[in-house]
Each structure stands twice: as C-alpha cells, then as structure tokens.
N, C-alpha and C positions, 0 to 999 in steps of 0.2 A: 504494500500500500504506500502511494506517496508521500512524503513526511507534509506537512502543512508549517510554514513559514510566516509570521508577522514580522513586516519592516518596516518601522516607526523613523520618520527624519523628514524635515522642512525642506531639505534641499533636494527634489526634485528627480535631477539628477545622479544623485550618488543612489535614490531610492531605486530608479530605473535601470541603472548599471547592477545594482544586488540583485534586483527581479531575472534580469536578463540573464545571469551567471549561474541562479539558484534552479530558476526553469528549465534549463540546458540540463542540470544535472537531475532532473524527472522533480522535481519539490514544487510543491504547489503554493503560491506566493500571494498574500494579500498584503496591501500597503496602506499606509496612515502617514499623515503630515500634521496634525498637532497631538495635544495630549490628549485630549476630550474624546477626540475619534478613534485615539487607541486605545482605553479606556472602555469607549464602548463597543470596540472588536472584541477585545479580548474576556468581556465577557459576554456575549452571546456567540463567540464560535471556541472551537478545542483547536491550541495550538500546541507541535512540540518543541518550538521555541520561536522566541520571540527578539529581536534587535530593536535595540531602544535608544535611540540620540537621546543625550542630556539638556540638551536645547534646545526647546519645542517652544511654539507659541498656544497659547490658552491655559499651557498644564505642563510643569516642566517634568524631562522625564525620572525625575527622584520622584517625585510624588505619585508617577503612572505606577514607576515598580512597586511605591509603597501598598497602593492601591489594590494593585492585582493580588498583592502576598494576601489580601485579607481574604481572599477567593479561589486564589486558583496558584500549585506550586510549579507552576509551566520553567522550564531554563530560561533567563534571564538576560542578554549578554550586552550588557552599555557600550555604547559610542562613545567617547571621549576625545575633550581636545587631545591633543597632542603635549606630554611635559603636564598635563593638570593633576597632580597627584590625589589634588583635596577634591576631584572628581570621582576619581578612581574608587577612593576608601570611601566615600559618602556612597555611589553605587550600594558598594558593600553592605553598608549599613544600614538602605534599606529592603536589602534583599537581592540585590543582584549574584548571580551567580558566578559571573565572569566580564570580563572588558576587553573591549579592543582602541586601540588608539588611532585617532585621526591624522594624518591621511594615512591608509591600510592599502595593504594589498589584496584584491580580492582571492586571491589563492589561501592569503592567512582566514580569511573569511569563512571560506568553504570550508577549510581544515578544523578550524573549531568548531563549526555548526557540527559538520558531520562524526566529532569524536565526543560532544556535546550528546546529540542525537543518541548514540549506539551508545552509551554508556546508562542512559534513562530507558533505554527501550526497554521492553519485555525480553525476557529469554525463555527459552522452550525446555531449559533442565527444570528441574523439580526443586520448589520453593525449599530454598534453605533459611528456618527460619532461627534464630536464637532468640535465648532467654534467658538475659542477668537480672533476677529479682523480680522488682516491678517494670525493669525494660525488656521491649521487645522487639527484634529487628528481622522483618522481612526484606530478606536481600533480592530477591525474585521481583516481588511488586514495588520494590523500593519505599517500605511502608516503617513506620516507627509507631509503638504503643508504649504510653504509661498508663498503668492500669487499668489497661484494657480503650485508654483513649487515646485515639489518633491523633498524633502532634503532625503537625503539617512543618515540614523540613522542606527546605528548596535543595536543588540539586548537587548542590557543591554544598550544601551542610551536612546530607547525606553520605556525601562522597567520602567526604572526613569522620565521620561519626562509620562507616562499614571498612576503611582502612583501617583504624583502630582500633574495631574491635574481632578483625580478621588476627591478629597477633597481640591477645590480651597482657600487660605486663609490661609492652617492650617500649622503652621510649624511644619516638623519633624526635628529630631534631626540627625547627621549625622548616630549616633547607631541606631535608628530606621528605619532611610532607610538602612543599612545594612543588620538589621535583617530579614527585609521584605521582599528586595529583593533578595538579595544572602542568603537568607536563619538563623537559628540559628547556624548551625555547620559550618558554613565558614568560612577556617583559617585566610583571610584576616581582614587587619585593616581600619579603617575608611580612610583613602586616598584613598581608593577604590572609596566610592563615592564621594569625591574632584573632582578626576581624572576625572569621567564620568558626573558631573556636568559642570566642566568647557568648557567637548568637547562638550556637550550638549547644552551650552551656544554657541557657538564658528560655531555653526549649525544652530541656533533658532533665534538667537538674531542679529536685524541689529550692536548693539553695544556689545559684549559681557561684556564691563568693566563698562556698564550703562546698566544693562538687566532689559526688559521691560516682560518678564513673568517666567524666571525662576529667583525667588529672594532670598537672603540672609538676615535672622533675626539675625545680629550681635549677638553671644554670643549662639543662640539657635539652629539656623539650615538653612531649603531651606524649600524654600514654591513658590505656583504658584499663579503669580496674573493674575486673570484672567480678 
C-alpha cells in the first residue's frame, strides 16, 4: 500500500519539488501552506508522516506539532532554518520526532522519510511484547501501557524507550544513542536525546525527577532498569 505523505510549507515551490520527488517514489502526497490547513488535514485524514516548516502563516509550525500530539502520534519531521539550533530543540519539545535543515537535499529527504516510514510500520513477526511491572511495551504495534493505559509516545520516544529496554542494565552513552538511533550522519547534537529522554520520562514515569525505569548513570549515560 502506498505510504500517505503530508507537506506543510509557505513556499510553494520547495512544496512542489517534495511532491514531485515523493510521487516518483509510488507515496501519495497531500500539501498545506499555512498552519490552520495543516491542522485541519491532519486530523481528518491518516498520515504516516508528516513534514512541517517552522514558519507558517496563520499557525506557526510549533504549535501545528503541538496540536496534533494531542491526537494523533503520526512521525513528525520539522523544516528548519539552517544554523537555528533554538529551532531545532523547541521542535523537540513539542513533539517533533526529527528535523531536517534548510536548504536540504532532497535525496537526504527521501532517506529519512523512508527509514522514518519502515521503522513505524507494522511487521509480520509475532508481537513481542514485554512487561517490567506496571510497564508495558509492545514492540510489534509500537504500543506502550501503564497500567493497562495507553501512553501515547511519538516515534522517536518510542525508539529510545525499545533501544533500552532491548538491553536492560547497560548504559549507553548519550553519542551512542544518537548514533543508533538517529543514525551516523545526523547533523544533530547530543540534546537531541536529552530532549527525548526527558519527555520520555515525563510519559513513563509516575515521578519523572525520581524515575523508576528510565535511569541516569551520572557521568556515562541512560540505561533501563528493569
């Protein structure tokens, strides 16, 4: 089935050059040019990810991602100037899953949507699910339960919350969960996963400033105790 693509940005052209790129590779592509109308795509259709300029007129796009997290944990990936770090991490902050920086190559474009994509999708093995306590992680439907209630994780909170608890015990260092997850050539820097820790915490955790399975090895890194 063809993955379904929302592309949010004012400027016209860069919109029509993603369509053009994204369609060629079978993806079926709807477009928005302020915040208001992405906003109201994204919740009357099912997308499996979404590209979100920061710069919108009506509704800027912090406030679209914030908006959608109350509804729907679709992958996320902001447009940013180019050098705007306090772009970057505010993304983060309200939900975004990933970024890409202004001006891009559409090649880098493709590459993230599609390891974005295959990483959220369904798989056909048989639901592995575990269970530390009151937590519960289905890695199949990409599902997380505290007691027995559905915490709604976005995709890259997920991603770090099933790396660490794939290997209970072991601390990784903040560069190692970067590399891992976001990949080797990812221009961002290690606040990336600060950022998606904390909200991960802030999710999981009845106390997040006392967390009980996602922990902090003073000096070395995060680790899951399980």
């Amino acid at each position: 089935m063809a993955k379904k693509v929302l592309v949010v940005d004012d400027e016209k052209t860069i919109v029509k050059g993603i369509r053009y790129s994204l369609e060629q590779d079978g993806m079926y592509v709807d477009t928005a040019f302020d915040g208001e109308q992405a906003l109201e795509m994204a919740s009357n259709n099912r997308y499996d990810i979404i590209l979100l300029d920061v710069m919108l007129p009506k509704m800027d796009g912090f406030e679209v991602c914030q908006q959608i997290r109350d509804f729907s944990n679709v992958p996320i990936v902001m447009l940013t100037a180019k050098g705007d770090d306090m772009d970057k991490i505010l993304g983060l902050e309200y939900g975004a899953d990933d970024y890409i920086t202004k001006p891009f190559n559409i090649l880098e474009v493709k590459a993230r949507i599609k390891a974005i994509i295959r990483r959220t999708s369904k798989s056909d093995v048989p639901a592995r699910v575990l269970t530390f306590g009151d937590l519960t992680v289905n890695e199949e439907y990409r599902r997380v339960y505290y007691n027995d209630k559905e915490i709604n994780l976005t995709s890259r909170e997920f991603d770090v919350l099933e790396f660490l608890v794939a290997t209970p015990g072991k601390v990784y260092s903040r560069s190692e969960l970067l590399h891992a997850i976001w990949g080797e050539d990812f221009p961002g820097d290690e606040r990336t996963v600060d950022v998606h820790v904390r909200r991960l915490r802030e999710k999981v955790e009845v106390n997040p400033s006392e967390p009980r399975y996602v922990r902090t090895k003073w000096g070395s890194g995060y680790y899951f105790q399980a």
